[in-house]
C-alpha positions as CSV (number, residue, x, y, z in Angstrom):
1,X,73.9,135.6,0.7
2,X,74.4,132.4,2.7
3,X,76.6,131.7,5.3
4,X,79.7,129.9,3.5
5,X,80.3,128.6,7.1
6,X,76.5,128.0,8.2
7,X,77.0,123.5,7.8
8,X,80.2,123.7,9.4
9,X,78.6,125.5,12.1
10,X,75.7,123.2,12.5
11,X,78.0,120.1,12.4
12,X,79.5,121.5,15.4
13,X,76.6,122.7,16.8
14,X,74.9,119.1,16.4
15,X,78.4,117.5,18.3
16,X,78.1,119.9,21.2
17,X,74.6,119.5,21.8
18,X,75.6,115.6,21.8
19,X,78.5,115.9,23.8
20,X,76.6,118.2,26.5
21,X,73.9,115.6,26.5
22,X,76.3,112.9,27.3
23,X,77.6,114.6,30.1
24,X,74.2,115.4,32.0
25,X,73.6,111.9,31.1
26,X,76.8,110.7,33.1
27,X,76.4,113.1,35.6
28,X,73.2,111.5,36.3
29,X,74.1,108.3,36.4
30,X,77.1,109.7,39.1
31,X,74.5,111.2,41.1
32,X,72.5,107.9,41.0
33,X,75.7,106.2,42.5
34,X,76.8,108.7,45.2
35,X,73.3,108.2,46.7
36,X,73.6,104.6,46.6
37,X,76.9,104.6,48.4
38,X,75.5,107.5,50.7
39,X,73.0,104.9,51.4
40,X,75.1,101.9,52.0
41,X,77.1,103.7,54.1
42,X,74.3,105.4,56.9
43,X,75.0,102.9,59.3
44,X,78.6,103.2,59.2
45,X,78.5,107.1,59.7
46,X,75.9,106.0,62.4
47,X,78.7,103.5,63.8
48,X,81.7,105.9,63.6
49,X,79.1,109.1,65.7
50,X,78.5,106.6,68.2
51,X,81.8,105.7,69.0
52,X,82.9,109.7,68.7
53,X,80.5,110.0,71.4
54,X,81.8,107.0,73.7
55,X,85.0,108.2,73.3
56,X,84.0,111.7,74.6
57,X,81.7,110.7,77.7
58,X,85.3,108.0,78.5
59,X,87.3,110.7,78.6
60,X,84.9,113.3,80.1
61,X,84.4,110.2,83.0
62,X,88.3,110.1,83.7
63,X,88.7,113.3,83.9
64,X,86.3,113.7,86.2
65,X,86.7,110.5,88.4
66,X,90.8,112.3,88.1
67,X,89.7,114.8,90.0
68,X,87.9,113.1,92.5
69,X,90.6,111.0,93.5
70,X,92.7,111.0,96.8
C-alpha cells in the first residue's frame, strides 16, 4: 500500500531543496561581496591603525615632555 501522502511529500520535498539551494546561492553571492568591500576598504583600516598609533606616541610624547618640564 502506497503512501496516500507520498506526491505531496515530494512536492515539498522538491520546494525545499529549491529554496535551500537559493539560499547557498545568495549566501554566496554575500560572501563574494563582503570580500570585495573587505578589499576596498584595507587601506582605510590601514589609514585609521596609523593614525591610532600617532595618536598614542602624541600623547605618550606630552606626557612625557609634561614631566620633564620646570
Amino acid at each position: 500500500m502506497e503512501n496516500p501522502h507520498a506526491e505531496r511529500q515530494a512536492i515539498l520535498l522538491e520546494r525545499i531543496l529549491k529554496n535551500a539551494s537559493a539560499c547557498t546561492e545568495m549566501i554566496l553571492e554575500l560572501n563574494h561581496c563582503v570580500e570585495e568591500i573587505l578589499r576596498a576598504n584595507a587601506s582605510v583600516k590601514i589609514a585609521a591603525d596609523l593614525a591610532t598609533k600617532y595618536r598614542k606616541n602624541v600623547q605618550y610624547n606630552l606626557a612625557a615632555t609634561e614631566h620633564e618640564a620646570p
